[in-house]
C-alpha positions as CSV (number, residue, x, y, z in Angstrom):
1,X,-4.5,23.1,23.0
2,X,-4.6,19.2,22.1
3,X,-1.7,17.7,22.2
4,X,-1.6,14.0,20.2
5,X,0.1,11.9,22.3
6,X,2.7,9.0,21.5
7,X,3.1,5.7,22.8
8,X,0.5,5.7,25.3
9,X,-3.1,3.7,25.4
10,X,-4.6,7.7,25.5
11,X,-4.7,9.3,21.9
12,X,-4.6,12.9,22.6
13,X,-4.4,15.6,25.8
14,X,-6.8,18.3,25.6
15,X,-5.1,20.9,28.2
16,X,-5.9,24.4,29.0
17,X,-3.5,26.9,30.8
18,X,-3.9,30.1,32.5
19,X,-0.5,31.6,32.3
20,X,1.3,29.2,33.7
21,X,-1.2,27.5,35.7
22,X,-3.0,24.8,34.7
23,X,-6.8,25.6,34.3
24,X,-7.9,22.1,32.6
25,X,-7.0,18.8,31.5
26,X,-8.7,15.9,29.8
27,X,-7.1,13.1,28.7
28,X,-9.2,11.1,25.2
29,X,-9.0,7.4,25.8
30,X,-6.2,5.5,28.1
31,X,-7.2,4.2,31.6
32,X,-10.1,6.3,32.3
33,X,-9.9,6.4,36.3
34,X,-6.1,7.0,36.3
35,X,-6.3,9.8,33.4
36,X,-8.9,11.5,35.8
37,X,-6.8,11.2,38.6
38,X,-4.0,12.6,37.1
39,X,-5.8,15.7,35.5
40,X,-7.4,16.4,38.7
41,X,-4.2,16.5,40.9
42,X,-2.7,19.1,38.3
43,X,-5.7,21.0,38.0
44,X,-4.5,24.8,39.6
45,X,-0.5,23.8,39.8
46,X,2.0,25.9,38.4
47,X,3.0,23.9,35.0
48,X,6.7,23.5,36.0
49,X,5.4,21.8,39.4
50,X,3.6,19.6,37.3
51,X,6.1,18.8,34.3
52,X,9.1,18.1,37.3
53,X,6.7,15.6,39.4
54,X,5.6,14.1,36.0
55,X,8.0,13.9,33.4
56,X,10.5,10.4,32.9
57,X,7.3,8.4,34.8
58,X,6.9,5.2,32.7
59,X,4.5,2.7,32.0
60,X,5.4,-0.9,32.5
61,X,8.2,-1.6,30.1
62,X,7.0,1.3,28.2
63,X,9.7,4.5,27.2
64,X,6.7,6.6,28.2
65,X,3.4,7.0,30.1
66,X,0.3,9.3,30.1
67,X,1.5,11.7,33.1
68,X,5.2,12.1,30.7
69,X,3.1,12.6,27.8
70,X,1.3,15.3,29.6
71,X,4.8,16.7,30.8
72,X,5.7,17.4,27.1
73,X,2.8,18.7,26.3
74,X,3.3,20.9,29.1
75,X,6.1,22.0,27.8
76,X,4.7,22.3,24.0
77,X,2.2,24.5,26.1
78,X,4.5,26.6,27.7
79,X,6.5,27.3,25.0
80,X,3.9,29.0,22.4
């Protein structure tokens, strides 16, 4: 799935789950080294592990970050 993010320097989250385990992750744009660093920790975690580590982080005085944006699309995942 890809998953157009929102208020974050990253544009989209292309994510890939195996049940609910997360197979894949690739963020498109944002800060490349902390985008790979993120999708690489999640890589094999159960998605609810990841969403509850993940979701409400923000960035700077930003409502939002990349790791919450790939919380909710988590969730979007886990819900089709």
């Amino acid at each position: 799935m890809v998953y157009k993010t929102q208020g974050t320097c990253s544009q989209a989250i292309q994510l890939e789950l195996d049940g609910d385990v997360i197979k894949s992750v690739e963020f498109v744009g944002g800060c490349s080294g902390n985008t790979q660093g993120v999708a690489s920790l999640v890589q094999g975690m159960k998605a609810e592990e990841a969403i509850a580590r993940l979701e409400g982080i923000r960035c700077g005085f930003k409502p939002t970050s990349c790791p919450d944006q790939l919380a909710k699309a988590l969730k979007l995942a886990l819900a089709e």
